[in-house]
C-alpha positions in Angstrom: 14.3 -13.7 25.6 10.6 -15.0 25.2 9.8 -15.7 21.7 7.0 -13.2 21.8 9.4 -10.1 22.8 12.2 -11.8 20.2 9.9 -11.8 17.3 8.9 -7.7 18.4 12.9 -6.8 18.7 13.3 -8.8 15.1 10.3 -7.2 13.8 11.0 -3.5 14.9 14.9 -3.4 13.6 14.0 -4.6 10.3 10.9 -1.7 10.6 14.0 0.6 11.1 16.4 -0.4 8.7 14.2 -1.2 6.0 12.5 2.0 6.2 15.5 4.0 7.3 17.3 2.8 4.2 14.2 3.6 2.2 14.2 7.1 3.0 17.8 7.4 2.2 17.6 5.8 -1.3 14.1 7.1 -2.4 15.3 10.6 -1.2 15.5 12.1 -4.7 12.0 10.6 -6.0 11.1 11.7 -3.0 11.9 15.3 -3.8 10.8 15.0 -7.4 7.4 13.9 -6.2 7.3 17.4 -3.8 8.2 19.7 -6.4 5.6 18.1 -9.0 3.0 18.7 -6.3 3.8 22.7 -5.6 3.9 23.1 -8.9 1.0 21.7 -9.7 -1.3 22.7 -6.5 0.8 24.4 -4.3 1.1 24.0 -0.6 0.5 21.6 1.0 2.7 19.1 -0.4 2.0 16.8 2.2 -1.0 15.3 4.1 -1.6 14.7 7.6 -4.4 13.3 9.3 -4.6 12.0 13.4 -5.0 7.7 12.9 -5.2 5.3 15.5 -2.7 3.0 16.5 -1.6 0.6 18.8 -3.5 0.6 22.2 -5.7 3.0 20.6 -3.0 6.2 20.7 -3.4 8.8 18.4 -0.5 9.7 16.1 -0.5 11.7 12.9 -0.2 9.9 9.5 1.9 11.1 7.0 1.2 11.2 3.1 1.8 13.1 0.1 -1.5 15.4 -0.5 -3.2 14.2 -3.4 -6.5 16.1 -3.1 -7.3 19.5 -3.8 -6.1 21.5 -0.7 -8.6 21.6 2.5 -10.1 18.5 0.5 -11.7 17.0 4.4 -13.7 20.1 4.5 -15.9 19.4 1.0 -16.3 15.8 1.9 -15.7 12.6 3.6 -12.2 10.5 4.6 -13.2 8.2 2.6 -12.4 8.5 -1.4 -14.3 6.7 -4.6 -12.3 6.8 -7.8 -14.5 9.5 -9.2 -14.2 11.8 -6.4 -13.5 15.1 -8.1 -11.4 16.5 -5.1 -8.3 14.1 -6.4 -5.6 15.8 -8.2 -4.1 14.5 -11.9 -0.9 14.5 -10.1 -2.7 12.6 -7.2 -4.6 10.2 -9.3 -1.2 8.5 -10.8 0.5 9.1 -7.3 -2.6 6.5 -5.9 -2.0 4.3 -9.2 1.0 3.6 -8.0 1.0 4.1 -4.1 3.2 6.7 -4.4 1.3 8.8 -2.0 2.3 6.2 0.7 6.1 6.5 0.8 6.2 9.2 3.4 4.6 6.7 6.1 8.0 5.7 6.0 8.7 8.7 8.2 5.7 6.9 10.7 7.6 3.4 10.6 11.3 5.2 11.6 9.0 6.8 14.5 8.0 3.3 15.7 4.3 5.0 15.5 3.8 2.1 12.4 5.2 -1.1 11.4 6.0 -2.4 7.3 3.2 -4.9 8.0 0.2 -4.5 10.2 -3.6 -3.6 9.6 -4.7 -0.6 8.4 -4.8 2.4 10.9 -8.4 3.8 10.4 -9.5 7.4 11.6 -11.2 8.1 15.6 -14.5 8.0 14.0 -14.1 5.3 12.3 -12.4 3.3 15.3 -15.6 4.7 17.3 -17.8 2.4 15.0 -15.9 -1.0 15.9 -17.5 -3.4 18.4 -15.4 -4.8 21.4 -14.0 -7.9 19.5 -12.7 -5.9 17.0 -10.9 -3.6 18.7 -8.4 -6.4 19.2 -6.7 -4.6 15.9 -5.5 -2.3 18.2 -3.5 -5.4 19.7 -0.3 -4.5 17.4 1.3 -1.6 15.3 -0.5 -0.7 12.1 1.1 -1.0 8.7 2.0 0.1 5.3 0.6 -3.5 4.1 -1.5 -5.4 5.8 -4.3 -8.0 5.2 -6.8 -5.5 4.1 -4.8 -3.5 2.0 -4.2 -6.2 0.1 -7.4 -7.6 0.0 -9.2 -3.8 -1.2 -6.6 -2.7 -3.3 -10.0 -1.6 -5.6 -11.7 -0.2 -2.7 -11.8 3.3 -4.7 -13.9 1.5 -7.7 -16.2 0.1 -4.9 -17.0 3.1 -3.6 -17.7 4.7 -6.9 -20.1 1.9 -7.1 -22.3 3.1 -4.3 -24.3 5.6 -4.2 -23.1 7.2 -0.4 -19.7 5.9 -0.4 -18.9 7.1 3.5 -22.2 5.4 4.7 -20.9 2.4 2.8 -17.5 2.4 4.2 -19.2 2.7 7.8 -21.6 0.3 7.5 -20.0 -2.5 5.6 -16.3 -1.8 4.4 -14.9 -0.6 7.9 -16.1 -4.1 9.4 -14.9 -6.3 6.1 -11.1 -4.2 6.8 -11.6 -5.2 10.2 -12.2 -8.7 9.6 -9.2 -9.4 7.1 -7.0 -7.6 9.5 -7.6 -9.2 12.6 -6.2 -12.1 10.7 -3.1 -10.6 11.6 -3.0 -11.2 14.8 -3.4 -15.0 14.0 -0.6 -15.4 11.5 1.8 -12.3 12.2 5.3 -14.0 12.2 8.4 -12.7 10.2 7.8 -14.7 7.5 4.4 -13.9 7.1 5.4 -10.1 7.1 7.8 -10.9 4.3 4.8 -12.5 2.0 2.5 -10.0 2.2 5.5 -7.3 1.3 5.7 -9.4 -1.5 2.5 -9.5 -2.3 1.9 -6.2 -2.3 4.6 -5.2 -4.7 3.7 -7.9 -7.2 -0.1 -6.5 -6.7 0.8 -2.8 -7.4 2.6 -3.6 -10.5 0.2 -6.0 -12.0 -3.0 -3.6 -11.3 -0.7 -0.7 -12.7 
């Protein structure tokens, strides 16, 4: 087997059984988390939105909700950490990336990986140039590059006084650029560091 399709087949059944076993363990937080939610704001209890991934195909995010319900229709995707449409439960939920575990779901699909860039929305996508569309090379992630690097990308945006224009004319390009990074220095090990990373990250800005 070529090392190129050997390093995919390692990559995806680790994918799968990581996330797989994830599911299975993190089932009753899991639950916990959905009930606080009802309770506290009702249905929805999770949040879906159409992303882009790999050779530019559509597929639906998942995420537990953690604005107000119908939240896309009173303002942008993008979300400073003042941005009243963001629940209390939803504000620790973010603190701790909670919101993210049901990507998990995406990653059994084989619609993300662990470790890849960031999937970003059509519109967003529609605002890359030619080069840097070369994100679209490989699955998006849980972790990647740019989450890593913007980990206080809500305080940014607070900082600003239009924080979608900001993310369309600056941060959407800046993502792009750490994350095509990727592409460079994707290897097993590599994916394994920046898992790392990240965990070390969230607790320590907690």
């Amino acid at each position: 087997m070529p090392p190129d399709r050997a390093r995919a087949a390692l990559k995806r059944l680790f994918d799968l059984v990581v996330a797989s076993t994830a599911l299975v363990l993190l089932s009753p937080v899991l639950l916990v988390i959905a009930g606080v939610i009802l309770l506290g704001s009702g249905r929805p209890v999770l949040f879906r939105q159409t992303r882009v991934g790999r050779g530019g195909r559509p597929f639906r995010i998942v995420k537990f909700r953690t604005m107000v319900p119908e939240a896309e229709a009173l303002g942008a995707h993008v979300s400073a950490s003042s941005d009243g449409r963001v629940t209390g439960c939803g504000r620790f939920l973010r603190r701790w990336y909670l919101d993210e575990l049901p990507q998990l779901v995406n990653v059994v699909r084989g619609e993300m990986s662990l470790v890849g860039p960031r999937p970003e929305t059509p519109d967003y996508v529609d605002l890359l140039a030619p080069e840097e569309l070369r994100v679209l090379d490989v699955l998006p992630g849980l972790v990647g590059p740019s989450t890593l690097q913007f980990m206080d990308e809500a305080l940014l945006l607070a900082g600003v006084g239009d924080p979608d224009e900001y993310y369309r004319s600056t941060l959407v390009h800046e993502r792009n650029r750490a994350d095509l990074s990727y592409l460079e220095l994707q290897s097993f090990g590599y994916d394994l560091r920046l898992l790392l990373r990240q965990a070390v990250s969230i607790v320590r800005s907690a």
